[in-house]
C-alpha positions as CSV (number, residue, x, y, z in Angstrom):
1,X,0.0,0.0,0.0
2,X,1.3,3.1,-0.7
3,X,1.7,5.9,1.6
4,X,0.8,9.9,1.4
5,X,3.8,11.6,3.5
6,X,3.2,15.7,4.3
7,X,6.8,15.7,6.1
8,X,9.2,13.4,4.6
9,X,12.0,13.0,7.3
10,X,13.8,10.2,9.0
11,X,12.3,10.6,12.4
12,X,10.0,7.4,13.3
13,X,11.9,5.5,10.5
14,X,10.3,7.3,7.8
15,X,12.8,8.1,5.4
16,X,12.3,10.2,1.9
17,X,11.6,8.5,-1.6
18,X,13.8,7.8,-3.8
19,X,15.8,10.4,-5.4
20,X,13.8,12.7,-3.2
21,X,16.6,14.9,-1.1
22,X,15.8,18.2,1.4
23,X,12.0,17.6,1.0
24,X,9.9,20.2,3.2
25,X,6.7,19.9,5.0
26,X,3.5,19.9,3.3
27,X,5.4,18.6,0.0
28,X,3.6,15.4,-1.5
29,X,5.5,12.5,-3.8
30,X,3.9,10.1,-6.1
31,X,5.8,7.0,-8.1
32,X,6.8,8.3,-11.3
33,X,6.0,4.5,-12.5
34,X,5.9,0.8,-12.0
35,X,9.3,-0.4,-10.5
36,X,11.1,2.7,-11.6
37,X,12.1,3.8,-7.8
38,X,11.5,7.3,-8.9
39,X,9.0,9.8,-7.0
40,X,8.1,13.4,-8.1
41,X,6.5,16.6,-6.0
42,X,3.4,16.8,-7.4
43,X,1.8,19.2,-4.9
44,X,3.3,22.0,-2.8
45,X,0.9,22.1,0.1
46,X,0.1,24.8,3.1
47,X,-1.1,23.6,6.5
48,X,-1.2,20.3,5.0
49,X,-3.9,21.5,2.1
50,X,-3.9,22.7,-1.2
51,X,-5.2,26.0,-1.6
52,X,-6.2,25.0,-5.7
53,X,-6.1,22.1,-7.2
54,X,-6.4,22.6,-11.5
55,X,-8.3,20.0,-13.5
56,X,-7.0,18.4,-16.7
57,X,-10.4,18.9,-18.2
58,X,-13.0,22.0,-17.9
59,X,-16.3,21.2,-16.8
60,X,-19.4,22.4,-16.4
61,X,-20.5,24.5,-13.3
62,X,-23.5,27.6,-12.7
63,X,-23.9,29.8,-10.5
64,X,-27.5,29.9,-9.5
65,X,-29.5,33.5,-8.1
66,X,-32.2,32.8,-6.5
67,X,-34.6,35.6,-7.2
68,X,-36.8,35.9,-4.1
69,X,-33.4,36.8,-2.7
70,X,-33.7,39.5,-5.7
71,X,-35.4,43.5,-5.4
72,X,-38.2,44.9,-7.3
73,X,-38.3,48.6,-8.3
74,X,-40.9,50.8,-6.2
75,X,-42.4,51.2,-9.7
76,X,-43.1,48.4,-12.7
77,X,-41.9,45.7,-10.5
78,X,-42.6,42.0,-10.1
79,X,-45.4,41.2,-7.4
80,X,-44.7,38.3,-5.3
81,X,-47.9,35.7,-4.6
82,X,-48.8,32.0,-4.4
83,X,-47.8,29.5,-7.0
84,X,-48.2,26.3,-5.4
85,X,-50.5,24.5,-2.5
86,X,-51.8,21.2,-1.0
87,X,-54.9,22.1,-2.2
88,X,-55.9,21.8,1.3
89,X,-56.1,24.9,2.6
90,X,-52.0,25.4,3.1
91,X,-50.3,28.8,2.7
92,X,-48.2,27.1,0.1
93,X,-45.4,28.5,-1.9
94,X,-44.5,31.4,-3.8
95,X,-42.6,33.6,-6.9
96,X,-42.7,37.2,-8.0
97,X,-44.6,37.1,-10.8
98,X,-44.8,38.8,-13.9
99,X,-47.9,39.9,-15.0
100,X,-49.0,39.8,-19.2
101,X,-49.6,43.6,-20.7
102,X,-46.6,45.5,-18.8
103,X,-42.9,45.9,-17.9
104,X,-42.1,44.1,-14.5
105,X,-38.2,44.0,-13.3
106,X,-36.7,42.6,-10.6
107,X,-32.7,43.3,-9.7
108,X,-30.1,41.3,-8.3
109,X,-26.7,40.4,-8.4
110,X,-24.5,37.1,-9.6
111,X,-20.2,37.2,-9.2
112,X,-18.9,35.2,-11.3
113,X,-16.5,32.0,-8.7
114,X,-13.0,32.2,-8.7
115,X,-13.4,28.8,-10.2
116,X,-14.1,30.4,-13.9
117,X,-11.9,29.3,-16.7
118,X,-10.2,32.6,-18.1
119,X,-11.6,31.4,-21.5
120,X,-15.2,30.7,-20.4
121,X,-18.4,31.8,-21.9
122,X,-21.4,32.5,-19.7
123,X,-24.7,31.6,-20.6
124,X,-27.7,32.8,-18.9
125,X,-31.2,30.8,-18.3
126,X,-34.1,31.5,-16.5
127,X,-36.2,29.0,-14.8
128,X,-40.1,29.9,-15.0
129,X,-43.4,28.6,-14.4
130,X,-46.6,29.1,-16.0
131,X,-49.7,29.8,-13.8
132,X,-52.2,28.3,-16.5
133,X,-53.0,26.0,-19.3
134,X,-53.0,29.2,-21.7
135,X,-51.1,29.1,-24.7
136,X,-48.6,32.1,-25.8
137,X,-45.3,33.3,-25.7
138,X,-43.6,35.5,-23.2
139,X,-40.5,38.3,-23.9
140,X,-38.3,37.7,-21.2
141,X,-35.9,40.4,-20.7
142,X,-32.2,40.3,-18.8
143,X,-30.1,44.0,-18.9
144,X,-27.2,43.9,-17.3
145,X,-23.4,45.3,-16.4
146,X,-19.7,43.8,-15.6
147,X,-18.4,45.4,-13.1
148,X,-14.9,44.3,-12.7
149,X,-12.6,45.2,-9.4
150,X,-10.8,48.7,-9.8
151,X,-12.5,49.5,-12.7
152,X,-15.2,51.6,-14.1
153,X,-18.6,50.7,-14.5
154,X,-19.7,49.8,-17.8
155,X,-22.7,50.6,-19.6
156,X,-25.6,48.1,-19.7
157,X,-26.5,45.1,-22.6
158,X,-29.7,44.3,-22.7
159,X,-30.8,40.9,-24.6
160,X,-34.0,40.0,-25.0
161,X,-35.7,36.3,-26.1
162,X,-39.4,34.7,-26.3
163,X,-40.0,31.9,-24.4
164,X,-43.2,29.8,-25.4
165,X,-45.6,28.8,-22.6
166,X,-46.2,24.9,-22.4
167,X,-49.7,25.1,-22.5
168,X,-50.2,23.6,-18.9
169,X,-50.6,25.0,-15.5
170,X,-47.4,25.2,-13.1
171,X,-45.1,23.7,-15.7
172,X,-41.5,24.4,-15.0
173,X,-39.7,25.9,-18.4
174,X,-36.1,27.1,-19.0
175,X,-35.6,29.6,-21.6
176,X,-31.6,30.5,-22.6
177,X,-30.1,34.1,-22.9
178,X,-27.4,34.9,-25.5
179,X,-23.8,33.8,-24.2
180,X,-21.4,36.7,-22.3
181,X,-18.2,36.7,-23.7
182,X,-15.6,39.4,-23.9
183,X,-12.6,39.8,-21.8
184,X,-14.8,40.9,-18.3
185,X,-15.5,37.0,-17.9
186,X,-13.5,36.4,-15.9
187,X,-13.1,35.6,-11.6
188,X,-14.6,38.4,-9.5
189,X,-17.1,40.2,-12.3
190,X,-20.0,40.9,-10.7
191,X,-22.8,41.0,-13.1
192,X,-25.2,43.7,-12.0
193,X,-28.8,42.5,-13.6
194,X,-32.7,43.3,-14.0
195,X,-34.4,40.8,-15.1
196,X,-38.0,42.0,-16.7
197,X,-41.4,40.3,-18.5
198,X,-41.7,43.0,-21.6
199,X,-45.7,42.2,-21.0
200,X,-46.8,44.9,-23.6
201,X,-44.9,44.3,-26.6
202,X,-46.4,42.5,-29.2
203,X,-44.2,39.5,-29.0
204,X,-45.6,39.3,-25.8
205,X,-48.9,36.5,-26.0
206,X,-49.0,34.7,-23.2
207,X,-52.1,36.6,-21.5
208,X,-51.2,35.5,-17.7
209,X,-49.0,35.9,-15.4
210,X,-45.6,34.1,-15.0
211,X,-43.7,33.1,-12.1
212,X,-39.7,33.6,-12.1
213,X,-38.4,31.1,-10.0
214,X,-34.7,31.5,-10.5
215,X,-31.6,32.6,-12.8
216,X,-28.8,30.3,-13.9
217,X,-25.5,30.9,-15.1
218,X,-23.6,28.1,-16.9
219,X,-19.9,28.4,-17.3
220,X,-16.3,26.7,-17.8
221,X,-14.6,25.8,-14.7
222,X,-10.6,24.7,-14.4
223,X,-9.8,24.3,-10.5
224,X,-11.2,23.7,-7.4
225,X,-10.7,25.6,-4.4
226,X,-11.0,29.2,-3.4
């Protein structure tokens, strides 16, 4: 069985692989291959634990806002109400809902994890729920900034896309913003959003209201750790 040593001395008969001379504590050794002898560093640790560890291969991670956590404006905002009971006479549960033949917001925030891949794209999706059996689709709405550390604000982008109802009451639907690129991807950017139900645009058929139940953000990560 092989053995994991954080301080590679001879004290209690340990003694330090082979080829292995002046190693330090918190420095970790793996066999370099079968029978060889040999053992490289393959980690340079603090306290015992890495503070990152980098993957071979990016994968896929989100960053998910939950939007009752989220503020509407004093005027055109969201209204928050019941989505869901027993049917028994429970208070149940709720959204902020976005009523048809108007502009309703609601603002949050989302910082994007030191995980990020410095290549990444970030692609934004809204999980929503119909409140009938209506058919028609809905203009979904998400402006928002990058606001990087020590720099300026930017000015807002504002992308907008139709997402068709299912035709059933209290069905769950996800509906995909355009992808965020550009060099402000990156670990730190806070994205500074409203999203908004563009109610009285044409586009806009679904004659109910619609309950925003959270926001996704898909993206590349690389590492682990903080």
């Amino acid at each position: 069985m092989s053995k994991y040593h954080s301080s590679l001395t001879d004290a209690d008969g340990i003694h330090e692989p082979k080829g292995i001379t002046g190693a330090s504590s918190g420095e970790a050794y793996v066999a370099t291959g079968n029978g060889s002898g040999v053992w490289s560093k393959v980690e340079q640790l603090g306290n015992a634990k890495a503070d990152t560890f980098e993957l071979n291969t990016s994968v896929d991670e989100i960053v998910r806002v939950e939007l009752l956590l989220g503020r509407p404006p004093s005027t055109g905002g969201a209204t928050f109400g019941t989505v869901n009971t027993n049917g028994s006479g429970s208070l149940g549960v709720g959204a902020f809902l976005f009523a048809s033949g108007a502009t309703n917001s609601v603002y949050f925030t989302a910082e994007l994890p030191n995980s990020i891949e410095a290549s990444s794209i970030v692609s934004p999706r809204i999980m929503w729920l119909s409140t009938t059996a209506n058919s028609g689709d809905v203009m979904w709405g998400l402006e928002y900034s990058m606001d990087v550390k020590g720099q300026q604000s930017n000015s807002t982008t504002v992308d907008t896309i139709i997402s068709t109802a299912p035709s059933a009451t209290k069905y769950l639907t996800e509906a995909k913003f355009s992808d965020i690129t550009g060099s402000n991807v990156k670990a730190g950017t806070v994205l500074n959003c409203r999203l908004h139900r563009i109610g009285g645009d044409a586009s806009d058929t679904y004659p109910d209201d619609a309950a925003a139940l959270s926001m996704v953000f898909k993206y590349k990560k690389n590492k682990l750790g903080i």
